[in-house]
C-alpha positions as CSV (number, residue, x, y, z in Angstrom):
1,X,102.0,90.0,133.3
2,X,99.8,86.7,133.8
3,X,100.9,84.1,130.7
4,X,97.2,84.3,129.5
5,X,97.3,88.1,129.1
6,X,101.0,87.8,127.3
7,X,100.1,84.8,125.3
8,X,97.0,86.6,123.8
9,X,99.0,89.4,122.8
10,X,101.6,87.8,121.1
11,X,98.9,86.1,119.0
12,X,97.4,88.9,118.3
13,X,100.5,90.4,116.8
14,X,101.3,87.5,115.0
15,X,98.1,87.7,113.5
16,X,98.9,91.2,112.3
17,X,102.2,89.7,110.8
18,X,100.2,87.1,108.9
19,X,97.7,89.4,108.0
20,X,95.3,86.3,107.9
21,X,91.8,86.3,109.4
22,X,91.7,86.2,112.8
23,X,88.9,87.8,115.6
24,X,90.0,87.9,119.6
25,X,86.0,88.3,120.1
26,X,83.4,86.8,118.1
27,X,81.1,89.1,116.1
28,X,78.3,86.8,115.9
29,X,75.9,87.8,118.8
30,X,74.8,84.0,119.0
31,X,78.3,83.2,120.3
32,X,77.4,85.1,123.5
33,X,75.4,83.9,126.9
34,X,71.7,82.9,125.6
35,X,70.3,85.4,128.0
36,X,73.2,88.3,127.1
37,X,70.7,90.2,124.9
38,X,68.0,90.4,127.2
39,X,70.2,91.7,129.5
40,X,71.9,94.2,127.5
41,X,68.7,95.8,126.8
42,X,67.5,95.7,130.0
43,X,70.3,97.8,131.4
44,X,70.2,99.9,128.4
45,X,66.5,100.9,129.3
46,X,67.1,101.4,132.7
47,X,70.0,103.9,132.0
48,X,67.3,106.0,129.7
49,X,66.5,110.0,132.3
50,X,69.2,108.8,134.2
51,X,72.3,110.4,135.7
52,X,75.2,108.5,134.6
53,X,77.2,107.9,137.5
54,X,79.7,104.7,136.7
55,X,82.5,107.3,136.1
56,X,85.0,107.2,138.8
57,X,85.8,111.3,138.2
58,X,85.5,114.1,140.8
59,X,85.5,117.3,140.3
60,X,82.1,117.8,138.4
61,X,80.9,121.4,137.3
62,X,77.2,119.5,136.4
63,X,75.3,117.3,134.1
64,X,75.3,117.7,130.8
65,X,73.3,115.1,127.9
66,X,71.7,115.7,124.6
67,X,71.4,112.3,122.7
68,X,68.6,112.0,120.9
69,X,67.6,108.3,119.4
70,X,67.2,108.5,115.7
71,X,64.8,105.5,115.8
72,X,62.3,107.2,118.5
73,X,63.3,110.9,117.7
74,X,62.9,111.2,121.2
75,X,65.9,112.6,123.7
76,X,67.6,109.7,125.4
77,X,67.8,111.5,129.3
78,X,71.6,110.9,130.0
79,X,73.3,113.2,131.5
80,X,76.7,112.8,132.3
81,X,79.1,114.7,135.0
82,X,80.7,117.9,133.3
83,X,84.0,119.2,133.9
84,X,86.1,122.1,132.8
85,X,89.1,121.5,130.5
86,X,91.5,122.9,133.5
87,X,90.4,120.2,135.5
88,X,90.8,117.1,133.2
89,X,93.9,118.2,132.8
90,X,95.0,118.5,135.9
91,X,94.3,115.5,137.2
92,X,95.6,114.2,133.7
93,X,98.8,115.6,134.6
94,X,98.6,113.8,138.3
95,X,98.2,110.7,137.0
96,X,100.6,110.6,134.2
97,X,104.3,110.5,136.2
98,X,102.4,107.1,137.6
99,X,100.5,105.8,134.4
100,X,104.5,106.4,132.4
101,X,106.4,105.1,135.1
102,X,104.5,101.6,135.9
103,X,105.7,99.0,133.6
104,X,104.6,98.0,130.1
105,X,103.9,94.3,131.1
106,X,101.7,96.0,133.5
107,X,100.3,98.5,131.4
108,X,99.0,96.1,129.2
109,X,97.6,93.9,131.6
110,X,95.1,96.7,132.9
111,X,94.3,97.3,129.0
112,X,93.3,93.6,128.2
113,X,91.7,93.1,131.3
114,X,89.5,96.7,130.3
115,X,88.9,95.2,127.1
116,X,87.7,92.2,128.4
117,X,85.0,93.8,131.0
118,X,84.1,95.7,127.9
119,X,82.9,92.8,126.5
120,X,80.6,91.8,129.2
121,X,78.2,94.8,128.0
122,X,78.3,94.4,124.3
123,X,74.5,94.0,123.8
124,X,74.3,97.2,125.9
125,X,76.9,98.8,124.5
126,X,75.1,97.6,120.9
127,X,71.6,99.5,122.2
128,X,73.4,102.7,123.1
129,X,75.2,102.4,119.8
130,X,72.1,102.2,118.2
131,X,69.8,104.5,119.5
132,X,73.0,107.4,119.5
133,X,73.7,107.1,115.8
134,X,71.1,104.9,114.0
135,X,72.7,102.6,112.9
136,X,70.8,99.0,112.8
137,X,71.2,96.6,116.1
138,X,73.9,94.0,114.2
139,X,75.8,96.8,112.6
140,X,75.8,98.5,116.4
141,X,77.0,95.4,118.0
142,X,79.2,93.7,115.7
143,X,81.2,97.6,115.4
144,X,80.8,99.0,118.8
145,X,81.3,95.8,120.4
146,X,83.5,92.6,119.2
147,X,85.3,94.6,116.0
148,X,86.2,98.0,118.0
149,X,87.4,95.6,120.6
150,X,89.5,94.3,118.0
151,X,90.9,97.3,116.9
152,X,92.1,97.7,120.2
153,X,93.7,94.8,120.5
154,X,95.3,95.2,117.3
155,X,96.9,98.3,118.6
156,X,97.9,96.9,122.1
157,X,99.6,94.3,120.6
158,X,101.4,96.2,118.2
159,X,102.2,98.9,121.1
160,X,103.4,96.0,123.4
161,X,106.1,94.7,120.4
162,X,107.3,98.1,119.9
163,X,107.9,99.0,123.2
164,X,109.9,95.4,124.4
165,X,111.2,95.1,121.0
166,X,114.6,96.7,122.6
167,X,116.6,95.6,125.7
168,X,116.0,97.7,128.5
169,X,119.9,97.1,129.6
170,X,123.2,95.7,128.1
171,X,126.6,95.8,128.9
172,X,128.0,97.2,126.1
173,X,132.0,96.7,125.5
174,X,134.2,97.6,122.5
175,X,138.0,96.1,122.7
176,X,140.1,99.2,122.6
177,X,143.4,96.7,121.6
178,X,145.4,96.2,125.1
179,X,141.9,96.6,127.0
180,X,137.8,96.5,126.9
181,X,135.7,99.6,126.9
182,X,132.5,98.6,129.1
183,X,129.4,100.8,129.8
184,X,126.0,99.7,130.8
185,X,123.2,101.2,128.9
186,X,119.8,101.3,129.5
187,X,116.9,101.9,126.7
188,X,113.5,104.0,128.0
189,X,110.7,104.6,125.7
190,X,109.3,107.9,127.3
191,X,106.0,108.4,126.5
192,X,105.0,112.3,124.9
193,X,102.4,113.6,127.6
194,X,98.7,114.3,128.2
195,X,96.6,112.9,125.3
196,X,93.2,113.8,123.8
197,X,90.9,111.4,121.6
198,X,88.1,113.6,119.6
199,X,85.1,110.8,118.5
200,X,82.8,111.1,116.1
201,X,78.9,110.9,116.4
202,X,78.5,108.1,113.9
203,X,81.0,105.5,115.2
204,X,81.5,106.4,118.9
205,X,83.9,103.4,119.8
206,X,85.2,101.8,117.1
207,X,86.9,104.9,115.7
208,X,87.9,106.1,119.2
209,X,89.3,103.0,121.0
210,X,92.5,102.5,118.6
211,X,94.1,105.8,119.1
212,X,93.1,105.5,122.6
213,X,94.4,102.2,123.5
214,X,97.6,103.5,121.7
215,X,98.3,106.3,123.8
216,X,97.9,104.3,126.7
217,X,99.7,101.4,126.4
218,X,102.5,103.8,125.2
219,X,102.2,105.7,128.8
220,X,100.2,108.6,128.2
221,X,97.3,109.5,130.1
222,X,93.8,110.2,128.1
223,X,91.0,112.1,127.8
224,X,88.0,110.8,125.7
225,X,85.9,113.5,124.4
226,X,83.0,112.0,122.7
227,X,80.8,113.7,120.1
228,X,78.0,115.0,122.3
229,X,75.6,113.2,120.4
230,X,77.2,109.9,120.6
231,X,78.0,110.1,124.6
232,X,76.3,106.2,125.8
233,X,78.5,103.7,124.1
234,X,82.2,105.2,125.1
235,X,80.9,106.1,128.4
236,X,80.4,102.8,129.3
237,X,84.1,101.9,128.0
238,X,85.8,104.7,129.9
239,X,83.9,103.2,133.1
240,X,85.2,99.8,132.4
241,X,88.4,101.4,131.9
242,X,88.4,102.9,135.1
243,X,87.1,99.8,136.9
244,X,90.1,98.1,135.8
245,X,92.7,100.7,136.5
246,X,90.7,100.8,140.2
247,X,91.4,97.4,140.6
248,X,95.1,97.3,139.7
249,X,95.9,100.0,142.0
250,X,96.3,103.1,139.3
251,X,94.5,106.2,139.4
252,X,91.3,106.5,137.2
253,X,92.4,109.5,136.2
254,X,94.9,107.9,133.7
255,X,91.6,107.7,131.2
256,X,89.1,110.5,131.7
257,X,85.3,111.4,129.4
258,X,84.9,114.8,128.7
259,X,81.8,115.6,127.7
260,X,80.2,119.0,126.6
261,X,77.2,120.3,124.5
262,X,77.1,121.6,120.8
263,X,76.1,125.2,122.8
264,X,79.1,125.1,125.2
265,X,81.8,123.1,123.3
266,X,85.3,122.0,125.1
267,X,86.9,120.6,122.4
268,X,89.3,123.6,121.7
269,X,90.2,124.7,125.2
270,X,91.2,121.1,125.2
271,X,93.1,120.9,121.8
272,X,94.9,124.0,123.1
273,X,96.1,123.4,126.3
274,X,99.9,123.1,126.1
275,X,99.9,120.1,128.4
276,X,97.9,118.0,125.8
277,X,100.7,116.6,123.6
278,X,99.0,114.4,121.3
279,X,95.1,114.3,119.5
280,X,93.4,112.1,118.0
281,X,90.4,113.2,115.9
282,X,87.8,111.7,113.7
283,X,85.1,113.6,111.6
284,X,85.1,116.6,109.1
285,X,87.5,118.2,107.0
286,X,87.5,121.7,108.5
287,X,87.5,120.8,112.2
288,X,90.7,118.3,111.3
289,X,92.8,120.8,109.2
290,X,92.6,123.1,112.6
291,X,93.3,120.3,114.9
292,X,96.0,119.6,112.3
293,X,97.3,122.8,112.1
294,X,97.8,123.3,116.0
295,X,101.8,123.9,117.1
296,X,103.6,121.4,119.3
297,X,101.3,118.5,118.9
298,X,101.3,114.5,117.5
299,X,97.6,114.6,115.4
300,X,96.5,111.1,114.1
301,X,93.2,112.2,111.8
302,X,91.2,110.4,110.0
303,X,89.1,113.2,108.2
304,X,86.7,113.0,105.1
305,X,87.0,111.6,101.6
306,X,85.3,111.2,98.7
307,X,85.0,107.4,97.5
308,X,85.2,106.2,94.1
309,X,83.8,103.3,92.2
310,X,85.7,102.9,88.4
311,X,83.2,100.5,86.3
312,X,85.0,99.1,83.1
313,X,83.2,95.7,82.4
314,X,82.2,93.3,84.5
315,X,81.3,89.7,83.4
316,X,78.1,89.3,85.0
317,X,76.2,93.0,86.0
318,X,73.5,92.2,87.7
319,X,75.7,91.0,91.3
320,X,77.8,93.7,90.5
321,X,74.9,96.5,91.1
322,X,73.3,94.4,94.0
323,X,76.9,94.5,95.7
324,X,77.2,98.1,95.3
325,X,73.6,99.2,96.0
326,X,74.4,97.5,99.5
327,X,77.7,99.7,100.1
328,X,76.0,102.7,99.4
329,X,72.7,102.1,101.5
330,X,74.4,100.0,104.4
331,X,74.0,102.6,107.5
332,X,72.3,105.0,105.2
333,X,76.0,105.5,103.3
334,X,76.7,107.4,106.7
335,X,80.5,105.4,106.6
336,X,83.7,106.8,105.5
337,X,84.3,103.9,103.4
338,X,81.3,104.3,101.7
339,X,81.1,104.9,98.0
340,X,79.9,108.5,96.6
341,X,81.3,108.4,92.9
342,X,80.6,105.9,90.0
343,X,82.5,106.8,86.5
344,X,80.5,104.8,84.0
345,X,82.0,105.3,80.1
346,X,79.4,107.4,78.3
347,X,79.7,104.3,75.8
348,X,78.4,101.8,78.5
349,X,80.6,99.6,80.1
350,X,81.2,95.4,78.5
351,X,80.2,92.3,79.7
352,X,79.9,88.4,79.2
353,X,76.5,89.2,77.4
354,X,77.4,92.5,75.5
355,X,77.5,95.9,76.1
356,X,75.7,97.6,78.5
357,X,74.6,101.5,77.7
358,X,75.0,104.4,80.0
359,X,71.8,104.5,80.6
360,X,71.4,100.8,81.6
361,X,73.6,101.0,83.9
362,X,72.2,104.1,85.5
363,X,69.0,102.0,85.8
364,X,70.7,98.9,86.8
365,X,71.9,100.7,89.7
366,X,69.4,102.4,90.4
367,X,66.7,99.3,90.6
368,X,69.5,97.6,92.7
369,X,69.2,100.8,95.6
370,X,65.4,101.3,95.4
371,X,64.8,97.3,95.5
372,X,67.1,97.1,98.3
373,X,65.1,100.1,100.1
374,X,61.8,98.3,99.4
375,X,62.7,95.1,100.6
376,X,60.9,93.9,103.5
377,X,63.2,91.8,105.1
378,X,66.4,93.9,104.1
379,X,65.5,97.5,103.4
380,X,64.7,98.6,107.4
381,X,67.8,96.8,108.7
382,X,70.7,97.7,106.4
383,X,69.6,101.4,105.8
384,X,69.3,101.9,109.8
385,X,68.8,105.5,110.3
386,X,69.6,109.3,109.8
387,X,72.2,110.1,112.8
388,X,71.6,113.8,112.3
389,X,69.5,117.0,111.2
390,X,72.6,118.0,108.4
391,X,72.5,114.6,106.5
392,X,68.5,114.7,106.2
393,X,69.3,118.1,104.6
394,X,71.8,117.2,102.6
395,X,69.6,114.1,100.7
396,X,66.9,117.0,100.0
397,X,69.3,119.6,99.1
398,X,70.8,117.2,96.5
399,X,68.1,115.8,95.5
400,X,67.1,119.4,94.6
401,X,70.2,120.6,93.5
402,X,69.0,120.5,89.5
403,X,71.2,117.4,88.7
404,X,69.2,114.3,86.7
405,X,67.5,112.1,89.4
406,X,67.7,108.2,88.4
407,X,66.1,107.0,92.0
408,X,64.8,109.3,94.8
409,X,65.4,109.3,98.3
410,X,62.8,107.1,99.7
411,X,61.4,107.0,103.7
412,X,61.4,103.2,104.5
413,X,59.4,102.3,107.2
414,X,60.8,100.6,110.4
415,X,58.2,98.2,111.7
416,X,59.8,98.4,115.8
417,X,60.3,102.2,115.4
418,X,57.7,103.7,113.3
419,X,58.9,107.6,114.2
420,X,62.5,106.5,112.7
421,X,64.0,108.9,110.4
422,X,64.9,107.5,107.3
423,X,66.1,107.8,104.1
424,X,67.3,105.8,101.0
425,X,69.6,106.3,98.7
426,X,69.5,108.6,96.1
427,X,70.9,108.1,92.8
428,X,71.9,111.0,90.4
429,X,73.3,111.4,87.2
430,X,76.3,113.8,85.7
431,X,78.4,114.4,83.8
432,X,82.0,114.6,84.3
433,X,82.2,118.4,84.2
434,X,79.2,118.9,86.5
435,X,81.9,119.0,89.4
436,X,79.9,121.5,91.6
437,X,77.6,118.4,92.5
438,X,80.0,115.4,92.5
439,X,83.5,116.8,93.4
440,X,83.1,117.7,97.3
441,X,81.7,115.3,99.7
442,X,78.5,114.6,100.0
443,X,78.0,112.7,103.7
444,X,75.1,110.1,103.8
445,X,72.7,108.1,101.1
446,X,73.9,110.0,98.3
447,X,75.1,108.6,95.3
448,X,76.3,110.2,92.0
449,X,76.8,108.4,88.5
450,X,79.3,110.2,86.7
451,X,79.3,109.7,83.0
452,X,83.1,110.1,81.2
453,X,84.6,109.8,77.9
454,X,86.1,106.2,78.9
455,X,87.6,104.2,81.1
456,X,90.8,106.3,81.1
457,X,89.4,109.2,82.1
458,X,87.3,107.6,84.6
459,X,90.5,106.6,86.2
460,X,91.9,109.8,86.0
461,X,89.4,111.6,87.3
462,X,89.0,109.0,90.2
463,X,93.2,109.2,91.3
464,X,93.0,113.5,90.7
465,X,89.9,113.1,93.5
466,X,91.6,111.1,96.0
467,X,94.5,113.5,95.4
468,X,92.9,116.5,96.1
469,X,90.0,115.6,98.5
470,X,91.1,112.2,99.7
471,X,89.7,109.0,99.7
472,X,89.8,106.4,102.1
473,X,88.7,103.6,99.7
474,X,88.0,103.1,96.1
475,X,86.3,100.1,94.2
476,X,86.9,98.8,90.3
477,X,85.5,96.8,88.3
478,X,86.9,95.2,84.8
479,X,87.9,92.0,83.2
480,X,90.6,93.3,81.8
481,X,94.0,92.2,84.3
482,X,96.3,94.8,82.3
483,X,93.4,98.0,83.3
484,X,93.5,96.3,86.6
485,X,96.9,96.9,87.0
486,X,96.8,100.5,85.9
487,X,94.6,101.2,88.2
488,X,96.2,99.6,91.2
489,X,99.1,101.6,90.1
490,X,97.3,105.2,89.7
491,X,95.1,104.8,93.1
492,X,97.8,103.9,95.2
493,X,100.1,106.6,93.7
494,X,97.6,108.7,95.3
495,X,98.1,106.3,98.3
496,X,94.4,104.5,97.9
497,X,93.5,101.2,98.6
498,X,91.3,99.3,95.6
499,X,89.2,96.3,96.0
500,X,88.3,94.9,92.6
501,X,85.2,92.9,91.4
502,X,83.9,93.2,95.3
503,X,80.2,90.9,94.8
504,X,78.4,88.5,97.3
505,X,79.6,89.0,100.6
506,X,82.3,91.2,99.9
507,X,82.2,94.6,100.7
508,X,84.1,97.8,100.1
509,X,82.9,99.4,103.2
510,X,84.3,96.6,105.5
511,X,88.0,96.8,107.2
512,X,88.8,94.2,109.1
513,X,91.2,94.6,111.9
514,X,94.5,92.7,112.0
515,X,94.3,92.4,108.4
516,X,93.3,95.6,106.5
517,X,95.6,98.9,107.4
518,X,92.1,101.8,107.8
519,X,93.1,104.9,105.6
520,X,96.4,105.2,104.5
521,X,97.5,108.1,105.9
522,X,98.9,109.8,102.6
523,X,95.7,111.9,100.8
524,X,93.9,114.5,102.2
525,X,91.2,111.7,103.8
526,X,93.6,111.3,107.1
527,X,97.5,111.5,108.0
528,X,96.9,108.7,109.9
529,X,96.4,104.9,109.5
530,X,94.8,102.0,112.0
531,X,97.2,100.2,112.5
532,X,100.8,100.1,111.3
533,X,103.7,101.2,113.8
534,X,103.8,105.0,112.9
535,X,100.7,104.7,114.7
536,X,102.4,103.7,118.2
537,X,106.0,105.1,117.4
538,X,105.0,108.5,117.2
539,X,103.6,108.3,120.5
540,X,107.1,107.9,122.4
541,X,110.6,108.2,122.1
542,X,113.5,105.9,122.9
543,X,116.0,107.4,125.2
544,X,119.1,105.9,125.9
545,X,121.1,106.3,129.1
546,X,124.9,105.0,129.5
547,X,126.8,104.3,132.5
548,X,130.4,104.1,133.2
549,X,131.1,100.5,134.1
């Protein structure tokens, strides 16, 4: 391996030691060629009724494509080569004895180098993010682009330390008193087999590429099978991929895209096969306690959760309401680290100027989310669009669900796309034993206000919630250090994150790579976290051979 390629490794994984800030691509499109935009979208247009043929896959059954652009509600026209489950596998299997056997220096080599073509096509990767699941053209970019990228080189670099963190031989000798006992040993780490990475429609790289990179830098082969909605933006990864396997030398087949329809799904006959060995999957509960439940496989998931927000007293309330109106409505609250449940204290919660009622919270945040929504400048851009037909009916079906309505779902209107489908959030109001509306997950611009006795229970009820349907992130607010402390304790008992007094330019819903460890791994929300070493370990196993001397 070149010195560049090691050296930006081994910064990379010092940077997850430090846990400091630190970005291996900037996420500020200026950074980028002047005419990179321009560009992107240009090849992002001309891809739109087109056969995509960059894959290097053979074997094809047909072309399949049903993407649909939530900003033009119109179908996108890709179509993609199909191929049967048998097949991927097969030539998964072909490949793998030559993907497990060529050398980690190498290995990671390829991956970097993929990465790196990768970000030659951020701005189109940005427009197919975009116009596959609404969100706006920064969010697209900065998550599909430089910060997935990121993830991935957050897991090849922690992939690349476990795997030379042992010798691969030593002469091993233990005096027996009138002579030396000598064996040579060698150390393998022997990757687990065939693997299979099941995206999501709303985040089609970034919550793909980390268990993907993972399995490959640990020697397994991959197959990528996208959400069929959300085809574009890891299409184009997969091709780089198999550009820069092409050019090394290695088979293509090492990293293959399966994609299918929502009529004629693959994902089982996939899931099943024996020869697949490991799965990752992103998306809903249901579909991840059966991919979860299969026998003989390594599942990472990261499945859904139902976010709190504990509000105890705040110094100053107004920042406090802007900063969460903007976690809930960024992308349209269609995030897994989005916030679904604020307990408020029926009493009202203190701050620097008094108490604040119930009620003026409730309308504190709910001014904060419709002002946001009617914002000119802001309200287009930071709610995006709907990805899908089941969120718009689930803002309705809420919204008419017979709870107290404190702010209604608005359509904002995007100037560029005036067909986009939009919506804002709405706010509602329960109480604490109204649990058929706030104690399930309620995916998208949805937010409910929950009124409790106190601040006790409002933790209580928080920590019993991420128990029992998991929770990838919680946020609190108080002044008071000894309630903060209780509630660090309780939430991550119930192994959850808390970010406290989050205002100005801090957000709940952000996870930075390098630094922030995504889901915990330990509620119901996922068994599986981006990116400690459980997430590489369990991917291979050390095997050690000994020799006679």
């Amino acid at each position: 391996m070149s010195e560049n390629y090691k050296n930006r490794l081994i910064e990379a994984y010092q940077a997850q030691e430090n846990r400091t800030f630190y970005a291996a691509w900037p996420e500020n499109p200026k950074a980028y060629a002047e005419d990179a935009n321009a560009k992107g979208l240009e090849a992002f247009q001309k891809s739109l009724a087109q056969n995509f043929t960059q894959l290097d896959q053979e074997g094809s059954n047909g072309w399949v494509g049903e993407e649909i652009s939530p900003y033009m509600m119109q179908g996108l026209g890709i179509h993609y080569p199909a191929f049967s489950a048998d097949t991927l596998i097969s030539k998964a299997q072909s490949a793998q004895q030559i993907w497990s056997q060529t050398s980690v220096e190498k290995r990671a080599e390829v991956l970097v180098n993929a990465l790196d073509r990768v970000s030659a096509r951020f701005f189109e990767i940005a427009y197919a993010t975009m116009h596959t699941t609404g969100q706006s053209f920064v969010m697209s970019f900065q998550a599909s682009g430089p910060h997935a990228n990121d993830r991935a080189m957050e897991v090849l670099s922690m992939g690349y330390h476990e795997l030379t963190r042992f010798p691969q031989a030593i002469d091993w000798v233990k005096n027996m008193g009138k002579f030396d006992l000598t064996l040579k040993k060698t150390y393998k780490p022997i990757p687990k087999g065939v693997a299979l990475v099941i995206g999501c429609s709303t985040f089609p790289t970034w919550n793909t590429v980390p268990g993907l990179f993972a399995s490959l830098i640990t020697g397994n082969t991959s197959i990528v099978k996208p959400h069929p909605k959300s085809v574009l933006p890891i299409a184009i990864v997969v091709a780089e991929m198999q550009a820069a396997l092409r050019d090394a030398g290695l088979p293509t087949s090492v990293v293959q895209l399966a994609v299918d329809t929502l009529e004629s799904p693959i994902t089982k006959h996939l899931a099943e096969n024996t020869a697949v060995r490991l799965i990752d999957y992103t998306g809903g509960s249901a579909f991840g306690d059966y991919i979860e439940s299969l026998p003989g496989k390594v599942v990472f998931t990261e499945k859904a959760g139902v976010n709190s927000v504990i509000l105890d007293s705040v110094a100053d309330a107004q920042p406090v309401f802007g900063n969460l109106a903007f976690a809930a409505s960024l992308y349209s609250g269609q995030m897994c680290t989005a916030p679904q449940n604020i307990f408020v204290p029926e009493s009202g919660i203190a701050t620097a100027a008094g108490n604040l009622s119930f009620d003026d919270v409730v309308a504190g945040i709910s001014a904060a989310v419709k002002g946001l929504a009617e914002n000119p400048k802001m309200g287009a851009g930071t709610l995006g669009a709907i990805q899908n037909d089941i969120t718009a009916k689930r803002v309705t079906d809420v919204s008419n669900s017979g709870a107290q309505m404190a702010a209604a779902s608005l359509h904002v209107e995007n100037a560029e796309f005036p067909d986009a489908r939009t919506a804002s959030t709405v706010v509602m109001v329960v109480d604490q034993n109204d649990t058929q509306h706030w104690q399930h997950e309620c995916f998208g611009p949805i937010l409910f206000v929950v009124k409790t006795r106190n601040s006790q229970e409002s933790l209580r009820l928080a920590a019993a919630s991420a128990q029992n349907l998991g929770a990838i992130t919680c946020q609190c607010y108080t002044t008071s250090d000894a309630y903060a402390q209780e509630v660090e304790m309780a939430m991550n008992a119930v192994f959850t994150p808390v970010s406290f007094n989050f205002t100005g330019a801090a957000f709940v819903n952000q996870h930075a790579a390098f630094s922030d460890f995504h889901v915990t791994g330990g509620n119901p929300s996922g068994n599986a976290s981006f990116t400690d070493s459980q997430y590489v370990n369990r991917r291979f196993v050390w095997v050690g051979n000994r020799y006679m001397a």
